[in-house]
GULOGU-877111 format. One line per field, with one value per residue (C-alpha): residue number from 1; x, y, z. Coordinates in nm, 3 decimals, padded with zeros to 5 digits. Layout:
BEGIN
num NUM ...
xx X ...
yy Y ...
zz Z ...
END
This chain:
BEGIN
num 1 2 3 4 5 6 7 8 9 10 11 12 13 14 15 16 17 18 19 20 21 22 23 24 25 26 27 28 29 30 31 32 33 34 35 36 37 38 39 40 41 42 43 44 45 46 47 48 49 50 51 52 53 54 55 56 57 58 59 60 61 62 63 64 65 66 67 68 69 70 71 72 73 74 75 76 77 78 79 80 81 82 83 84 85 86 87 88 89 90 91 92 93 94 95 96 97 98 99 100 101 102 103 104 105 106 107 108 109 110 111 112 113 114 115 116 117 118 119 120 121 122 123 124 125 126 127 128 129 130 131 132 133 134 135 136 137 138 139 140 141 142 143 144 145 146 147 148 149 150 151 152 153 154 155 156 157 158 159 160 161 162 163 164 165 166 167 168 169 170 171 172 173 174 175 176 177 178 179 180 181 182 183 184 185 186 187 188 189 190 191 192 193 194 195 196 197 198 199 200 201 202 203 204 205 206 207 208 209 210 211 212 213 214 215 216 217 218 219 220 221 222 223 224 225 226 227 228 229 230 231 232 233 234 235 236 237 238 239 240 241 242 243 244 245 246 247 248 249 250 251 252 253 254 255 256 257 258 259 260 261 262 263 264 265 266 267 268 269 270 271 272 273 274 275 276 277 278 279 280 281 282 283 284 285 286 287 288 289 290 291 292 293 294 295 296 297 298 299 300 301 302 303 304 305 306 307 308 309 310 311 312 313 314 315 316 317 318 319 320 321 322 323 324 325 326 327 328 329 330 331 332 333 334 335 336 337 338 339 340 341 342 343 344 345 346 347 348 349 350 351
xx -02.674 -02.393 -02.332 -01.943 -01.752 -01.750 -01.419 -01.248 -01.357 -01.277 -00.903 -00.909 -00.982 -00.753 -00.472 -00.542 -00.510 -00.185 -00.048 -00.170 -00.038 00.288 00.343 00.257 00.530 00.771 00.638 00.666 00.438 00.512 00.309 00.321 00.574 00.655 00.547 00.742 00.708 00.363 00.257 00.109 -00.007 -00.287 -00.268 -00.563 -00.324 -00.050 -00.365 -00.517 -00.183 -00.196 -00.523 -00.435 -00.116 -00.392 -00.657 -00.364 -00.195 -00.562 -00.640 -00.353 -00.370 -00.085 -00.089 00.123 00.304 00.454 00.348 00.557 00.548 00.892 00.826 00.720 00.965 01.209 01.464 01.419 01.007 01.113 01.344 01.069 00.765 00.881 01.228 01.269 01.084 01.040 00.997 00.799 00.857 00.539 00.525 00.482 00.651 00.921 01.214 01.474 01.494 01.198 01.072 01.437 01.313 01.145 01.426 01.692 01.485 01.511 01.889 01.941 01.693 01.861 02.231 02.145 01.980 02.155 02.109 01.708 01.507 01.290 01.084 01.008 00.657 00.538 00.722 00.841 01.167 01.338 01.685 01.736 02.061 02.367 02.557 02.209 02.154 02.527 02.482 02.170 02.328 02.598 02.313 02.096 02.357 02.512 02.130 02.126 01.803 01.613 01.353 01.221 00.878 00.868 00.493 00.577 00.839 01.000 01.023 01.200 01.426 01.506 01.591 01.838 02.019 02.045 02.023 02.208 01.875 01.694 01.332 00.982 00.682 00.389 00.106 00.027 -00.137 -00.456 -00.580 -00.696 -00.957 -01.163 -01.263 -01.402 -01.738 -01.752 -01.511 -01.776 -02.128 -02.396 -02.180 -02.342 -02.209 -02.201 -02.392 -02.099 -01.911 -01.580 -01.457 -01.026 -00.810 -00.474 -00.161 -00.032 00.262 00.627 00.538 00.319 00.380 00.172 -00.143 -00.420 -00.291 -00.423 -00.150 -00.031 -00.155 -00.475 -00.602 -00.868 -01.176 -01.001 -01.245 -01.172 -01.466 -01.344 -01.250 -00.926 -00.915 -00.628 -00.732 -00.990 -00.852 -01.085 -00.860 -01.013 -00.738 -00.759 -00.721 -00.448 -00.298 -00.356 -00.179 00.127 00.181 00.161 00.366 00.623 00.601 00.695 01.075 00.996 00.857 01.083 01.086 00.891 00.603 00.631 00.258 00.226 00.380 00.120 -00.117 -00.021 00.015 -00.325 -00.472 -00.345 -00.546 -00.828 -00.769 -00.633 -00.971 -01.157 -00.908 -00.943 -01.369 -01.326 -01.083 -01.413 -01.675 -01.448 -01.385 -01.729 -01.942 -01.744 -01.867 -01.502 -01.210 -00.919 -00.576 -00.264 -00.212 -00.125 -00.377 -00.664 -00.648 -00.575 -00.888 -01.126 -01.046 -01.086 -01.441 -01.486 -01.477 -01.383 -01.081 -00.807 -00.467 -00.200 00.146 00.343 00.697 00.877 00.704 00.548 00.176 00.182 00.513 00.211 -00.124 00.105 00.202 -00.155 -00.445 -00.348 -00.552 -00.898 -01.163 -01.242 -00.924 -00.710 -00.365 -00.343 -00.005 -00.192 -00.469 -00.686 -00.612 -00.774 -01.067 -01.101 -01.041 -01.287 -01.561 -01.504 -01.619 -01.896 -02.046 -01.962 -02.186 -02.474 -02.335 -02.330 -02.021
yy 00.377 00.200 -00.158 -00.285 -00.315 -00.686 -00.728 -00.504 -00.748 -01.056 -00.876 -00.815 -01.177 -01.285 -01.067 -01.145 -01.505 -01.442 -01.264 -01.520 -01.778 -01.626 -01.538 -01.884 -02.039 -01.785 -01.908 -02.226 -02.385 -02.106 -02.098 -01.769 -01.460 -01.127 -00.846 -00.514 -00.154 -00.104 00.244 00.471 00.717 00.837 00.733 00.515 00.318 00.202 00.123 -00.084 -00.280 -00.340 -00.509 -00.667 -00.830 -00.940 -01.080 -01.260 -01.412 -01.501 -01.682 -01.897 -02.037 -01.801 -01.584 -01.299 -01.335 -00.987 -00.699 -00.342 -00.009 00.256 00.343 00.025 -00.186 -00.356 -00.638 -00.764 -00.788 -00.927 -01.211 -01.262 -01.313 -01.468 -01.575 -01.784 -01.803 -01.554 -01.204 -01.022 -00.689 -00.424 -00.363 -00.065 00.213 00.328 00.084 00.385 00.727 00.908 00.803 00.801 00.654 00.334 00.187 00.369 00.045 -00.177 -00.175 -00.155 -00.477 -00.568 -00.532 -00.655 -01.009 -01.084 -01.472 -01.467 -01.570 -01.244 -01.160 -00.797 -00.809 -00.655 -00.344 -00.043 00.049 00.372 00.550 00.906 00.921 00.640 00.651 00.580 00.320 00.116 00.171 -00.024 -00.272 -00.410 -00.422 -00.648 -00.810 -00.889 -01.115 -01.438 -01.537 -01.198 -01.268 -00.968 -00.997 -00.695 -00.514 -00.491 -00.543 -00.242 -00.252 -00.602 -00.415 -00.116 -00.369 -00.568 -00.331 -00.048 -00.338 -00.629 -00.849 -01.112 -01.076 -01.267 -01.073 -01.035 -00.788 -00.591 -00.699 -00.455 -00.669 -00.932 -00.652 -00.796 -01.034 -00.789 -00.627 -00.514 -00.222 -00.104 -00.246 00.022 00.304 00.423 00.375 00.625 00.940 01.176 01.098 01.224 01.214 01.316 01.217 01.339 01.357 01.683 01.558 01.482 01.233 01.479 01.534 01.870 01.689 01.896 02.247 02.365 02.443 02.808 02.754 02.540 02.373 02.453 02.224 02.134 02.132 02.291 02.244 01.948 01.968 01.769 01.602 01.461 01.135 01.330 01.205 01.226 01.086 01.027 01.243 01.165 00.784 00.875 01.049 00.763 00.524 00.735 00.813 00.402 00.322 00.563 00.431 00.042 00.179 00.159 -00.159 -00.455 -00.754 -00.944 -00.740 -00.776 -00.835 -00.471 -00.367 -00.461 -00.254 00.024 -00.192 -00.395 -00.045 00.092 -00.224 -00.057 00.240 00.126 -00.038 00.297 00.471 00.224 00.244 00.623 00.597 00.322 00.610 00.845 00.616 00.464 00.804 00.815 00.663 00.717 00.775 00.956 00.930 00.933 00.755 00.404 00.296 00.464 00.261 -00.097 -00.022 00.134 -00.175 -00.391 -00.169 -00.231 00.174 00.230 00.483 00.586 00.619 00.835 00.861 00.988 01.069 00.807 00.580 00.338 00.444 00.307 00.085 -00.156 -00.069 -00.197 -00.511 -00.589 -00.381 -00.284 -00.490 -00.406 -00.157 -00.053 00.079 00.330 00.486 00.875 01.027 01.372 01.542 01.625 01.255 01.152 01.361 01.229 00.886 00.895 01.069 00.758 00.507 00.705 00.687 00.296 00.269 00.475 00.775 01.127 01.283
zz -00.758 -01.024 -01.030 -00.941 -01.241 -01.255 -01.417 -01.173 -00.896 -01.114 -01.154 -00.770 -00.657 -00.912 -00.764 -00.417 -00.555 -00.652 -00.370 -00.151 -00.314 -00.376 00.070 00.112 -00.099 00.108 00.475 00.443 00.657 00.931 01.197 01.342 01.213 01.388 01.163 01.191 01.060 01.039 00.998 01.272 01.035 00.884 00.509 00.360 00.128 00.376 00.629 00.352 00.301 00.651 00.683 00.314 00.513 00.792 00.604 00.445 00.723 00.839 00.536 00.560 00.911 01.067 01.329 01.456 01.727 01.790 01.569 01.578 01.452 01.416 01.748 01.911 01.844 02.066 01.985 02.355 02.290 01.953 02.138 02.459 02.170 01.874 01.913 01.606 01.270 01.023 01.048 00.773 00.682 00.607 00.255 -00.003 -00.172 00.060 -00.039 -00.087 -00.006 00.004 00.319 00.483 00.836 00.715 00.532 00.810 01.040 00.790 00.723 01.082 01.143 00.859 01.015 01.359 01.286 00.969 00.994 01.073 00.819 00.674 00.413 00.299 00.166 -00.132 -00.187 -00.465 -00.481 -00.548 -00.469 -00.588 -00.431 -00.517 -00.182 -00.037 -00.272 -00.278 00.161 00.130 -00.141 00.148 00.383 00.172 00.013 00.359 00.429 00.263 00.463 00.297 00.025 -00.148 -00.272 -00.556 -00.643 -01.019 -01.258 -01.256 -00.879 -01.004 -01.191 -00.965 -00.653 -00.887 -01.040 -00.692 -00.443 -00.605 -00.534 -00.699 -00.642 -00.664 -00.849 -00.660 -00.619 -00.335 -00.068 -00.057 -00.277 -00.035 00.082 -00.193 00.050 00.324 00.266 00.624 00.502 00.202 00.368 00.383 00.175 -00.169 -00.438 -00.731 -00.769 -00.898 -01.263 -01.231 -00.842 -00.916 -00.649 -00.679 -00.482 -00.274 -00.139 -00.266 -00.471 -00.688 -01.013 -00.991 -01.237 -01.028 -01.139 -01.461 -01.739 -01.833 -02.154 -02.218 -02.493 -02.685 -02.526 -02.193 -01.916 -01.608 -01.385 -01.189 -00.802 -00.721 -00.378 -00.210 00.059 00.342 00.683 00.936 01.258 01.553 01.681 02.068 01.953 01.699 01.966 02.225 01.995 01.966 02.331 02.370 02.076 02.247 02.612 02.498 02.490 02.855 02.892 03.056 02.834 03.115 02.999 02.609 02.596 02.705 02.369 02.161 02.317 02.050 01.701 01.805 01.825 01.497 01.315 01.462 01.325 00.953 00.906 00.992 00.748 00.489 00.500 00.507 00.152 00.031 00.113 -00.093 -00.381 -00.411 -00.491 -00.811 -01.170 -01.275 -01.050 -01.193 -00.928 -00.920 -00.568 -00.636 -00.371 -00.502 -00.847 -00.636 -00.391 -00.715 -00.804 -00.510 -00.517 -00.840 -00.962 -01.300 -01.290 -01.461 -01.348 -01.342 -01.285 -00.924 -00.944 -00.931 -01.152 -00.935 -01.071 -01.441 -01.388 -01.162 -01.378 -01.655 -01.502 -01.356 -01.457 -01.837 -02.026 -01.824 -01.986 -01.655 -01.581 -01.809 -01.782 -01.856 -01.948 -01.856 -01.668 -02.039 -02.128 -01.796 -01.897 -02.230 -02.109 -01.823 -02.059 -02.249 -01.959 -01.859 -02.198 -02.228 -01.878 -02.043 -01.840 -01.884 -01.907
END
């Protein structure tokens, strides 16, 4: 059993000060907002956004009044349920062109209610392509309503030189989860020293293989692990087949269509204590996955981080989390070794 690193947690409070803080300037007194693109998927990270966005909104007094996923959403539902007021925008890393169908809804949200009042929540940003990138300047340009909350500074940077915006900092919102020990209560904590979470997908940079030519003294002998989904699939499944059915749904029943994003909070919370179960049996996490430094440290796991593809990794752990012992940045896998070998003996650990 290990002890929380305490000035993780006092980092983590202190960030979800900050976010809150920041969303509450933007909503202005706002009662209730309509909160759209949620995911329906089964990835810890955007889940714990999600409930981060929730526990938000909860803190400050307001409530949502209609809540939609890619699928689920209908501008008629939209109209019927929250006709005026702000809509908020899910945050996260897929600002560009990676993850083509999230930001194909937001430029067409975008382009259909130009004169509504939104705010995207805490997001990255990132265009490989420049026709992609100017054809999502005009859209955002074309919103003077739009306020674009950016995770970190080079976020800032990307979103005002690709997208012609000026941005507000703030941190993501996982970090309210600081605040919810129903997602960690009864899980142990520790046990293993070196637990390496790294990436499999596109935004791998390929840190989990072992080099053609290895250096003298580089261990070896560590499993990597990407994020261990265990869906309940028939709910998964259940979730889908209702997010699907609200194109169907007159907008005299616009309660119906909430049947499906209500049910994915359910879910995200059961993702998001899966991802703490995973996180907490290490004495040192090493990731690259953005949310597996931001809930090790919502946990309060020492870890180090590394770097995805596009820069997102270290661009945050710079702006937030550089100056903490309890969490390192590694340009490479035998740095992350060395690095976490170094915080296990600092906690009387061995390595």
């Amino acid at each position: 059993m290990s002890e929380p690193d305490p000035g993780l947690l006092e980092r983590a409070r202190e960030l979800a000060t900050r976010c809150t803080s920041t969303v509450a300037d933007v909503l202005d007194d706002s009662a209730a907002v309509a909160l759209l693109d949620i995911p329906n998927h089964d990835n810890p990270g955007d889940a714990a956004i999600l409930l981060g966005e929730y526990e938000l909104l909860r803190s400050l007094g307001v409530d949502v009044a209609y809540l939609a996923d890619l699928r689920s959403f209908r501008r008629e539902h939209l109209a019927r349920m929250a006709p005026e007021g702000l809509v908020l925008l899910h945050g996260g890393g897929n600002t560009g062109d990676l993850y083509p169908r999230h930001q194909d809804f937001r430029e067409s949200y975008l382009t259909e209610h130009p004169d509504r009042p939104v705010v995207q929540l805490p997001q990255s940003v990132y265009f490989q392509d420049a026709d992609a990138a100017a054809r999502a300047r005009t859209v955002y340009t074309g919103v003077s309503t739009l306020t674009f909350l950016a995770r970190d500074s080079l976020a800032a940077r990307r979103a005002g030189a690709q997208l012609g915006l000026a941005t507000t900092l703030c941190p993501d919102s996982a970090f309210t989860l600081v605040n919810r020990a129903d997602l960690t209560a009864g899980l142990p904590r520790g046990g293993e020293p070196v637990v390496r979470l790294l990436r499999t997908d596109r935004e791998s940079t390929g840190a989990d293989q072992a080099p053609a030519h290895k250096p003298a003294g580089l261990r070896d002998d560590l499993p990597s692990e990407d994020w261990v989904i265990k869906p309940k699939r028939r709910a998964r499944l259940a979730v889908r087949v209702m997010s699907r059915a609200t194109a169907y749904t007159p907008a005299a029943g616009a309660q119906l269509s909430q049947a499906s994003p209500r049910a994915n909070l359910r879910l995200a919370r059961g993702l998001v204590r899966n991802a703490a179960r995973q996180i907490m049996r290490a004495d040192v996490l090493v990731t690259d996955r953005l949310h597996g430094v931001i809930l090790a440290t919502v946990f309060g796991v020492p870890h180090v981080a590394l770097d995805n593809t596009n820069g997102k990794v270290h661009a945050f752990h710079r702006d937030w989390l550089d100056d903490l012992p309890g969490s390192r940045r590694a340009e490479s896998l035998e740095e992350a070794r060395s690095l976490a070998d170094g915080m296990l003996r600092r906690v009387g650990r061995p390595a």
